[in-house]
Each structure stands twice: as C-alpha cells, then as structure tokens.
C-alpha positions as CSV (number, residue, x, y, z in Angstrom):
1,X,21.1,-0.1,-17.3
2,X,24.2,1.6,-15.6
3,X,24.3,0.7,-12.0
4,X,25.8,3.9,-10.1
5,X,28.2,3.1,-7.1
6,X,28.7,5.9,-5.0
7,X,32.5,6.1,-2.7
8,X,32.2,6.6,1.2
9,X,30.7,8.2,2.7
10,X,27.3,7.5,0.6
11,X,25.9,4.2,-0.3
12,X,23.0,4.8,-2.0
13,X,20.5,7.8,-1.7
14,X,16.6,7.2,-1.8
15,X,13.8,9.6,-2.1
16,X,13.2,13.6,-3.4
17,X,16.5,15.4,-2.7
18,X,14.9,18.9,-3.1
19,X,11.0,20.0,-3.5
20,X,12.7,22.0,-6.5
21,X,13.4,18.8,-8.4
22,X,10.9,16.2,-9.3
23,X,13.4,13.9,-9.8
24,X,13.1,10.8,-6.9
25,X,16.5,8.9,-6.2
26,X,15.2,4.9,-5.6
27,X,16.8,2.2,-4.1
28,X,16.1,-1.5,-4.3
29,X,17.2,-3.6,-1.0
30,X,16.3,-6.9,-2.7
31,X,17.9,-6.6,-6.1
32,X,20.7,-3.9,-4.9
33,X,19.7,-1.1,-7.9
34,X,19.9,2.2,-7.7
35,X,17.8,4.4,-9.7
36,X,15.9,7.4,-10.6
37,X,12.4,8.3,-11.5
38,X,10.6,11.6,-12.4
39,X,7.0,12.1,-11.1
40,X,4.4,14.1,-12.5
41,X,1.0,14.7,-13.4
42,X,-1.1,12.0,-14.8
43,X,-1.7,11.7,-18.6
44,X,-4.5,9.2,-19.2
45,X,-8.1,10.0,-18.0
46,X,-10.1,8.0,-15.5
47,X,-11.6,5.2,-16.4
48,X,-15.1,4.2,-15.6
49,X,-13.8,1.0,-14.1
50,X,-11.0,2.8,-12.2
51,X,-13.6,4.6,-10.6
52,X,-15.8,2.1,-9.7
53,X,-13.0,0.6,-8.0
54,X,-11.9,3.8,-5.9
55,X,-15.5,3.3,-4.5
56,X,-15.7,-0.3,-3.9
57,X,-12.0,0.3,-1.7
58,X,-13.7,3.2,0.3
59,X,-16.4,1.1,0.9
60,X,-14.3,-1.3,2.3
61,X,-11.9,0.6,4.1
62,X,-15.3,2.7,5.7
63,X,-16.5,-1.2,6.7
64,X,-12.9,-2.2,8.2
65,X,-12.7,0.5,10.2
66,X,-16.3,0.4,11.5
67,X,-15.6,-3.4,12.0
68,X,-12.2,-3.0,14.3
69,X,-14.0,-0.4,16.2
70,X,-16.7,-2.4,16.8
71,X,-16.8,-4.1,20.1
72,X,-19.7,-7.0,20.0
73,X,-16.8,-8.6,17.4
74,X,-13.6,-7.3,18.0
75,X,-13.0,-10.4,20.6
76,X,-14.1,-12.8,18.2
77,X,-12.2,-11.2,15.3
78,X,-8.9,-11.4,17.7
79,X,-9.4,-15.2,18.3
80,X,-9.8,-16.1,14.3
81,X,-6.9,-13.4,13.6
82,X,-4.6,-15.6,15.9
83,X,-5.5,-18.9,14.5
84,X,-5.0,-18.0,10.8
85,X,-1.6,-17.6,9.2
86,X,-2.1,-16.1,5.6
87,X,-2.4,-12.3,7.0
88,X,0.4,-10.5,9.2
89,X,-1.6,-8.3,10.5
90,X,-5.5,-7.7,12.4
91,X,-6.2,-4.8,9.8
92,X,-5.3,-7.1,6.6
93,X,-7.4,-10.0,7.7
94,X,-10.6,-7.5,9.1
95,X,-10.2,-5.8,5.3
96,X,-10.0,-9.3,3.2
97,X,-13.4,-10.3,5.5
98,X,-14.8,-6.8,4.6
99,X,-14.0,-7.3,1.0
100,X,-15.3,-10.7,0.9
101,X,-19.0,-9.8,2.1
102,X,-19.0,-6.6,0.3
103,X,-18.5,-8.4,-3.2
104,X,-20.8,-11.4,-2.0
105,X,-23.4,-8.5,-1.8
C-alpha cells in the first residue's frame, strides 16, 4: 500500500472533501496511514439476526436512558460508577447493567 506524504502546508487530510465526491480521505493517528475509502449504498440484505439485534440495542438504549433519568437510582448508580474501573464513563456502565438484565430476561 503506497503511503502518501503530503509537503507543507498539509499533513494529512481526513474526511469528505466535497458532497459531490463520495470519496472519504482517512487518517490513522495510531498507525500514521493515510488513506481513502468510497461509501455507498449497501449490497447484502438484512439478516434476520441483524435485525433482531437492532431491536435488542433499542431496547437497551430506551432502558439506559430511562435508567439515567431516573432519580430513585441515579445516586446509587453514581456511587457504584465511582467505585468501578472497567467503564470511562456513567452512560457505558448504566448501558452494560441495562444489557445485562435485558439478556438475563
């Protein structure tokens, strides 16, 4: 794979230069690549089990949200946030608790 280096005053360009183009200019901070990729409609149906998982996430997400918005638990949700460490963030560790009870359903 050719590895493009641009001269000053352009390092490296990321994202959809024009809505003309569906061409999408990527960049990868970890691995210092530079590449392009073309977007477009899908070509393989749905499957069934694709599906069923599009509902099983909006059936968690619905249960997050109602969950952080909730205030008979959002304190004690806070307190078992802060002594964790696997999740960075409330949302994250609310949404693995959501999926956890949904699938034990």
């Amino acid at each position: 794979m050719a590895q493009v280096v641009f001269e000053d005053p352009i390092h490296h360009i990321s994202g959809k230069i024009s809505k003309k183009y569906r061409t999408c200019y990527n960049y990868r901070k970890r691995s210092d690549r530079k590449y392009t990729s073309v977007h477009g409609d899908r070509t393989t149906p749905v499957t069934q089990k694709e599906l069923d998982w599009r509902m099983k996430f909006a059936q968690i997400c619905q249960a997050t949200m109602v969950r952080l918005a909730d205030p008979t638990t959002m304190a004690q949700d806070q307190v078992n946030f802060r002594n964790q460490t696997k999740y960075k963030t409330l949302y994250q560790y609310i949404w693995h608790l959501m999926r956890a009870e949904i699938e034990a359903q």
